[in-house]
N, C-alpha and C positions, 0 to 999 in steps of 0.2 A: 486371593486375587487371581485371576484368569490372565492366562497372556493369551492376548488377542491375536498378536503376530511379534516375530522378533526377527528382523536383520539385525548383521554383524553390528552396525552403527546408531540402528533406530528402533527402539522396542518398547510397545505397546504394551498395558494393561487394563483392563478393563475391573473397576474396585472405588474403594475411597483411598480419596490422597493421605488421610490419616495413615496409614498402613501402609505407607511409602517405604518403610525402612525396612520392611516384609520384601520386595522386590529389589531393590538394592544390594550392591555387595561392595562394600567399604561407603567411599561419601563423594558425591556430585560436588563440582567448582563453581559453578553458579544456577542458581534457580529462575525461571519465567514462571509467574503467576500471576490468569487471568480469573476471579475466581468468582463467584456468581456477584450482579450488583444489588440482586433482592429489588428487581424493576416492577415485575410482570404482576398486573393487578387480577388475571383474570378474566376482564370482562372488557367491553367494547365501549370506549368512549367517544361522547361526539364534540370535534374541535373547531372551531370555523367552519361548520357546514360538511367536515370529512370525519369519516367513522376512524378510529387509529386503536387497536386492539395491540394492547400493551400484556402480553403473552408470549414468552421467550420457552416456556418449559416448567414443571415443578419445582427444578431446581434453581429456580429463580421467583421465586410467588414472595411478594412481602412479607419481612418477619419484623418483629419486634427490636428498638434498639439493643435489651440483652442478649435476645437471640442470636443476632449479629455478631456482637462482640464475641459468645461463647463460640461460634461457627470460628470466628479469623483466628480466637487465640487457639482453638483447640489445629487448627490444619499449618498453623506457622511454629506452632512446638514440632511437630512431625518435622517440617519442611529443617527446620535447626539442630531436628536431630540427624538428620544425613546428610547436613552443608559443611565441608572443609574449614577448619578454623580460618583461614583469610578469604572466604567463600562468598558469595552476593548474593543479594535475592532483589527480583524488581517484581513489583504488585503494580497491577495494571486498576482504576476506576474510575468510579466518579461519584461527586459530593453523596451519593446515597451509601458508598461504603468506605472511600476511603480514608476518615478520620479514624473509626473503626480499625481499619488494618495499623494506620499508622500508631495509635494507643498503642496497639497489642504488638506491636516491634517491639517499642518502648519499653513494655515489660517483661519483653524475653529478652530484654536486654541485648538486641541489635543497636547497630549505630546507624542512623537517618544521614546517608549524604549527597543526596539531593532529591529534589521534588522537581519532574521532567514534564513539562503542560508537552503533550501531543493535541495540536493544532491542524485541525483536518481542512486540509487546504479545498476542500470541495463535500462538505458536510450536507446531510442530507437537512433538507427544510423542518423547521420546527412548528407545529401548526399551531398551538396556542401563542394570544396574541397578550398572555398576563407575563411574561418571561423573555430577557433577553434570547440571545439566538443562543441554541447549543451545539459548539462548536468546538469542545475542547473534552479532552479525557485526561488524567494524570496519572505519572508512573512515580511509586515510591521507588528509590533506590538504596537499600542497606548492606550493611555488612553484616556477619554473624559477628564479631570480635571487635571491640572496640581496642582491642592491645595488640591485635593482628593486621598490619596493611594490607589493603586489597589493591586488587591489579588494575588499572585502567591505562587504555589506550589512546592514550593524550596525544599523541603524534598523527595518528590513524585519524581521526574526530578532529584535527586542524584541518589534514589535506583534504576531508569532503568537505571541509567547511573554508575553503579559496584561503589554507593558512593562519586564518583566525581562529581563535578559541570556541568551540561549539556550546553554543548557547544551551541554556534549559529550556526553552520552548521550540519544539522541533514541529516546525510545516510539512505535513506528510500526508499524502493524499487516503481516501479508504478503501478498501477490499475494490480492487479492480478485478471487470469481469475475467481475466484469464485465470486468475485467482482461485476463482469458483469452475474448473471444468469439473470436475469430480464431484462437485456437491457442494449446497453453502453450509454453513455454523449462523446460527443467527447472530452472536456475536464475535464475530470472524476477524480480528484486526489481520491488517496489511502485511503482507512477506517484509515491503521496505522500513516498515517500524520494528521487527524480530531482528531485522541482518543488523541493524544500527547500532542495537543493544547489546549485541553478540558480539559483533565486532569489537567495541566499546570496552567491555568485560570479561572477553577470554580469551583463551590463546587456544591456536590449532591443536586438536585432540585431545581437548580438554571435554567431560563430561558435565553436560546440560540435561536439568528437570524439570518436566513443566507437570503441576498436580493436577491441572485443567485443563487437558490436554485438546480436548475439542476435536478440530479436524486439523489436529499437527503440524500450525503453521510454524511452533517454535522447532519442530525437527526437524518440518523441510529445511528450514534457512541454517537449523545446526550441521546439517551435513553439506550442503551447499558450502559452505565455509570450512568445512573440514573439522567438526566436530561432532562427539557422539552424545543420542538424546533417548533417554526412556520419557515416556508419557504416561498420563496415567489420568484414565476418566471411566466415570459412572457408563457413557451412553455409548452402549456398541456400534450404535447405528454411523458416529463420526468419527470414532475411530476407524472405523471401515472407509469412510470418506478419506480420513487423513494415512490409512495404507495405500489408498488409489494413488494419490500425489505421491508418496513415496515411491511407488514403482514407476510415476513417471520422471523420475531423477535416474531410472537405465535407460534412459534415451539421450544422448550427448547432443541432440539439437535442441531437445527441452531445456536442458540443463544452461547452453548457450543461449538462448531465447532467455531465459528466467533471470542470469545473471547479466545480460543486455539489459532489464528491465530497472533490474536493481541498483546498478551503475548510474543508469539516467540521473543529469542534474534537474531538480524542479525548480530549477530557477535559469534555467538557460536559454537562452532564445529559440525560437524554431520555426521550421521551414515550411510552407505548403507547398509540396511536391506535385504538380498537375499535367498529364499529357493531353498534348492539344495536338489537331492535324495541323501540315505543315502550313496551306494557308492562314487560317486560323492563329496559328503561331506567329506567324508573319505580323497580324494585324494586331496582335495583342503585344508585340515588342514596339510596334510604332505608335501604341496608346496610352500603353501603361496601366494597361487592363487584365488582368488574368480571373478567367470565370470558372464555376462549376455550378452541375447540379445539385439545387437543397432539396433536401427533406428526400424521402421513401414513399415506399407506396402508399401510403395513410397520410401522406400529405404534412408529414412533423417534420421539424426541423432539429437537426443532433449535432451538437458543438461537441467536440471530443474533445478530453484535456489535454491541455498545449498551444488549445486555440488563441485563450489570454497573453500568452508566451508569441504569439507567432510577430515575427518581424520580418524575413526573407520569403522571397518565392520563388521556384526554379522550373521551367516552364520545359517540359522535354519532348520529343515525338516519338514514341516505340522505343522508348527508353533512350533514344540516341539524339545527339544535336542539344547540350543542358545549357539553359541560360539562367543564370542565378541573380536577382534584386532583389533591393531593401525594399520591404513597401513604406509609403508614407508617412501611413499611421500605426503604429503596434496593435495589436489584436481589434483591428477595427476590420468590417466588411460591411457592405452594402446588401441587401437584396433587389434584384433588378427585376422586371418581368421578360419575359421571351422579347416583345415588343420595343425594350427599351435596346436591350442590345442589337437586335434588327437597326434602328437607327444611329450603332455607333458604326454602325456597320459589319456588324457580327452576321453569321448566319448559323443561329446555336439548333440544337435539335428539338424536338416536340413538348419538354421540361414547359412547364407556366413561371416556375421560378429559379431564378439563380444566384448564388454567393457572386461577389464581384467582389477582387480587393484591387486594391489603386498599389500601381510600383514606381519607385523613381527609376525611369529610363536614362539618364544622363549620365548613368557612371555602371557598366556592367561589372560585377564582383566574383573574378577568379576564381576556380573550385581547385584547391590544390589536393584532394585526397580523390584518390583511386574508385570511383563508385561504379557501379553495374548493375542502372536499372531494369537494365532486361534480363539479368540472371535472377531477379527476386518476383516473386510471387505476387500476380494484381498489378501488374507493371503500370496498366490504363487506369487503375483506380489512383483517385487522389489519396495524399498522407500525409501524415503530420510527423517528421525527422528530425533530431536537435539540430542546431548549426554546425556542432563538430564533427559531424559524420561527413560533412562537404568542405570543409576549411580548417 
């Protein structure tokens, strides 16, 4: 097996995960396994009028159900042969492998303790119209030891969850574009589904393996959190992707920016931040009006997530002078034309179209936290900011 690159905390190889315990020295605390789903047909099919080429790589071309089964049970013996006797492993799928993985637990004599539906809060469309929508992925959770207790952070998994007990079906959005500055994985899951797991199942500078290592979202989020991760994949091409992300964890405002990101509650309210001139401002505090330009040069229009979330508006000039309301209606806006607002009495600039949300005027809403929209970057451009960043 080839090492591709080794930091102190993050170390690659490029091989089969079978030969795991070839690059090892002693035994990893818990395992991330994302491992092929046996999708990719090959060829180009046509679905409702659009072509959708279901083609991931070789290492994912249709096998037979034995195939399958001989594939999970031969890489989850390896995987148990270098997991700590109170040690974890979570299998990432979906119904085309995972009864498959979860058999072959069974008979390596892991213990199954729980089945996690990952529920992607903004799933990309599914085009055939013979199948409900596909919107969910599932994580096995096991233990190697059924006489050895494993560790979980029950206390951790209440406070992100407002002190109740965290559910098995986790709402998590997918691979967001900053996600991908370095390069995509085609089946790339999200940092904020790794940290969850991690968090979940280990403790600081405890050693994590992931045998499908991809573009090394499980070791970004392993040292983020202060834990050390070897990888280990076939394709050099993403493990080179996933050394790029690693080197950007020596930049301490990426690192602050990533862990900003991951913090985010996806269920919290949020704000549209918009600067308006001062007239302008004037006329949209006595209407209960706050507008922006839609869509880009091609004439589209782009809801960013948060937009469903949004309930407050905070209306600024040059970052200075904030006036913060509820709007009306939660994630509701209008489209106006230039013309419409001319007649509320606006005077917008050359745009054909505008976002418009409606705010209740009758009660302004305090901003009790320290903000400085003119020390942040695009100060003029509108955003979308949770509530707790202002109150």
């Amino acid at each position: 097996m080839i090492i591709h690159s080794q930091f102190e905390n993050f170390k690659t190889f490029c091989g089969d995960s079978i030969e795991a315990q070839n690059v090892i020295e002693g035994f990893v605390d818990m395992i991330f396994a994302d491992p092929p789903y046996f999708l990719s047909k090959g060829k180009t099919v046509r679905i409702n009028g659009q072509y959708k080429k279901f083609d991931k790589g070789e290492w994912d071309q249709e096998k037979s159900f034995e195939e399958i089964n001989h594939f999970n049970y031969k890489w989850l013996e390896a995987c148990k042969n270098v997991l700590k006797p109170d040690g974890t492993i979570w299998v990432s799928g979906t119904y085309h492998n995972i009864f498959s993985v979860a058999t072959c637990l069974q008979k390596l004599g892991f213990r199954i303790l729980n089945i996690v539906v990952w529920q992607k809060s903004d799933p990309r469309p599914t085009l055939s119209t013979q199948y409900f929508s596909f919107t969910a992925e599932y994580l096995i959770w096991a233990r190697k030891s059924a006489s050895h207790p494993h560790f979980f952070n029950c206390a951790k998994m209440e406070e992100m969850n407002n002190g109740k007990r965290m559910p098995d079906v986790w709402q998590i959005p997918i691979v967001r574009p900053w996600e991908m500055r370095c390069g995509q994985h085609p089946t790339q899951k999200p940092l904020k589904l790794l940290h969850r797991i991690i968090l979940a199942s280990t403790r600081p500078g405890e050693l994590i393996l992931d045998p499908f290592a991809g573009s090394c979202t499980t070791g970004i989020a392993a040292n983020l959190l202060g834990r050390d991760f070897i990888g280990i994949d076939k394709e050099n091409q993403y493990l080179r992707i996933g050394n790029l992300r690693r080197l950007e964890l020596e930049n301490p405002d990426i690192v602050a920016r990533m862990i900003k990101m991951l913090q985010a509650n996806s269920s919290e309210p949020t704000v549209m931040v918009n600067h308006a001139r001062k007239s302008t401002k004037k006329i949209m505090l006595e209407k209960g009006i706050c507008y922006l330009r839609a869509g880009d040069s091609k004439g589209s229009l782009l809801v960013k997530p948060g937009f469903e979330r949004l309930q407050y508006v905070l209306i600024h000039t040059n970052g200075e002078d904030c006036h913060l309301y509820k709007l009306r209606s939660k994630g509701i806006f209008q489209i106006w034309t230039h013309e419409t607002l001319v007649r509320h009495g606006f005077s917008p600039s050359n745009a054909p179209y505008y976002i418009v949300l409606h705010f209740d005027t009758s009660k302004e809403i305090t901003i009790t936290k320290d903000i400085n929209l003119k020390a942040k970057r695009y100060s003029y451009v509108a955003k979308i900011m949770p509530i707790s960043e202002l109150i």
